[in-house]
N, C-alpha and C positions, 0 to 999 in steps of 0.2 A: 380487675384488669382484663379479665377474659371474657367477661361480660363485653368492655368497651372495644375489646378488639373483633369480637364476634359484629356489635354495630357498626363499626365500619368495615367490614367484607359484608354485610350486608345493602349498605352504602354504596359503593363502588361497583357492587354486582347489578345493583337497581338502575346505576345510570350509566353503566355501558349497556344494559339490555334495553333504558331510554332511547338510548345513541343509534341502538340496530334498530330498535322500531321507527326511528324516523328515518332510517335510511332505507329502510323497505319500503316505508310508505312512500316517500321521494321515486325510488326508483317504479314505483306502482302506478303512478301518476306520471310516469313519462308516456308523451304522443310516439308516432311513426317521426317525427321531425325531430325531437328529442334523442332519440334513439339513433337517427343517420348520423346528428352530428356527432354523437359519442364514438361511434363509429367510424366515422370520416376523423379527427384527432385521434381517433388511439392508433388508423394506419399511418398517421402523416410520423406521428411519433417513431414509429417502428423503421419506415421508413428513412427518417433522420439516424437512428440505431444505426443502420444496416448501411448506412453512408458513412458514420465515422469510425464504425467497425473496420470495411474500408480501405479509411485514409489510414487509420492504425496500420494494417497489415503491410502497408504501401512502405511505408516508414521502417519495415523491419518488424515491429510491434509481434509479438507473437513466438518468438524464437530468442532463445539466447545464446547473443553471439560475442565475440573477444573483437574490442575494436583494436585496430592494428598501430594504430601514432594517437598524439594529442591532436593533430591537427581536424582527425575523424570526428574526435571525443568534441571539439568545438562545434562543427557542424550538424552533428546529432542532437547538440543542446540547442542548438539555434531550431530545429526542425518536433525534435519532444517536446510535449507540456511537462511529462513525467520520465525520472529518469532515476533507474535503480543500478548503482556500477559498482562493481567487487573490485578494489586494488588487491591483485593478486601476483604471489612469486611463484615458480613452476615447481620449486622443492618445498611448497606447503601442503602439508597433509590436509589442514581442517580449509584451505581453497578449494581441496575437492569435494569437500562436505558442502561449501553452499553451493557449489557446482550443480551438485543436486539436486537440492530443492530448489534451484535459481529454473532449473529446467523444465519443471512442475509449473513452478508459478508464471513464467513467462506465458506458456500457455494456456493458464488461467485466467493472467487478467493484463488482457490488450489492452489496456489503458497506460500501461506503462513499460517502455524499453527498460530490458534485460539485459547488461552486456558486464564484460570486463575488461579491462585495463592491466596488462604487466609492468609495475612498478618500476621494473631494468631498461623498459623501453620508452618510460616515458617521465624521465627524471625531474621534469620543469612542473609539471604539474601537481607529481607526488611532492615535491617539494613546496608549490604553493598551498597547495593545501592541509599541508602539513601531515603528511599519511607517515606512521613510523610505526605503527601495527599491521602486522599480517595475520590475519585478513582484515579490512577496512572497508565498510558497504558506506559507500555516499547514496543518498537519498536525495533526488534535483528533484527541486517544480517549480516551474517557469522560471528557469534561469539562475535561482536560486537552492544553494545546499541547503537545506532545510533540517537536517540532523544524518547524524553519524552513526554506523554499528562497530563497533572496534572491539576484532576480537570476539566471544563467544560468551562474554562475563554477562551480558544484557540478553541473554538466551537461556539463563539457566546455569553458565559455566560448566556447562556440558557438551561433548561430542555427540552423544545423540539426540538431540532436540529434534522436535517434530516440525515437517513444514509448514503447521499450524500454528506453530509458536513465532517463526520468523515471519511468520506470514501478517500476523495480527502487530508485531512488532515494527514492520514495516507501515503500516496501513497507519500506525499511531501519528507518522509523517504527513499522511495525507498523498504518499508518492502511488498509494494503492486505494482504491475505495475496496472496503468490507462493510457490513451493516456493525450497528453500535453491540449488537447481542455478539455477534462474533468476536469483535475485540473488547468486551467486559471478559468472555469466557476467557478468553488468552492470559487477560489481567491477571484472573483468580491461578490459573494456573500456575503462570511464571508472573513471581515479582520482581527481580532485580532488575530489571528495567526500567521500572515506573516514572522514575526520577529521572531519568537521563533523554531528556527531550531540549534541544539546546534551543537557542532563540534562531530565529531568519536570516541568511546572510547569502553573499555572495558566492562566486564560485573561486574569490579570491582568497579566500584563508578559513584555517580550521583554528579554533578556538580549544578543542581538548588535547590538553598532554594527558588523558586515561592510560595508564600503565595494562599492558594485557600479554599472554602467551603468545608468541609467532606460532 
């Protein structure tokens, strides 16, 4: 067995050092025209960045902020691809927990508004959606709830979880881009989330009755 596992890392080693030497050699064989155009596409790229970098910030993207009615919470979702919203009450302790990391991560990753919602103000909504856990993180992309955080049970069932863990645990949505090595790490750390990834739906109804601590 150690023999055959020794053959293939030797295997594997031989053809990704394949894989660099034709990429050396490729790039060793590029002309002055070659080379412009690489150059000319990697600024057009950058450029593109730095436009919807942008329109993000335009949108709010960047900060996290407490929308004030439902009628805001509509407009925002008409105007976000991504949309990450805490139903929060003002006498919740662990509201002020994602408060925290929510503030970290909004300015991490402008790809997706930050906000929250007080449950007392905006009873039509929490009601369609069926929010009956404090705290309750909706996860939107494009118009669509895509999954629920309810409560702290899918973080560990802990007060102190890291903004690493909600962070990867988010990103499982797809409401946040993280690379795939970041959200395996997340995996191995906290499992009791793994499972709980609901199907696609609207912003018209929540499908979990998940029992959890206010």
């Amino acid at each position: 067995m150690e023999t055959i596992i020794q053959q293939k890392v030797i295997e594997v080693a031989n053809t990704v050092e394949k894989q660099l030497d034709a990429e050396l050699e490729r790039l060793d064989n590029l002309d002055i025209n070659d080379i412009e155009k690489l150059r000319e596409n990697r600024l057009q790229e950058l450029k593109k960045l730095q436009k919807q970098k942008q329109d993000w910030l335009s949108l709010g993207h960047g900060e996290y902020t407490e929308i004030p009615d439902e009628k805001e919470f509509f407009e925002i979702s008409k105007k976000s691809q991504n949309i990450v919203c805490l139903f929060y009450k003002d006498d919740s302790p662990r509201c002020k927990i994602v408060d925290h990391h929510f503030k970290i991560l909004a300015n991490k990753h402008l790809e997706a508004k930050f906000c929250k919602l007080n449950v007392e103000r905006c009873p039509f909504l929490t009601e369609r959606l069926r929010i009956k856990i404090i705290p309750t993180i909706a996860l939107i992309v494009n118009g669509k709830t895509k999954d629920y955080i309810v409560g702290f049970t899918q973080l560990g069932n802990c007060d102190d979880f890291s903004t690493e863990i909600l962070e990867g645990r988010i990103a499982q949505s797809g409401a946040i881009n993280c690379n795939d090595d970041f959200i395996h790490s997340s995996n191995n750390t906290k499992k009791p989330w793994l499972s709980h990834i609901v199907k696609s739906k609207t912003i018209k109804g929540h499908e979990s009755d998940d029992s959890d601590d206010d």
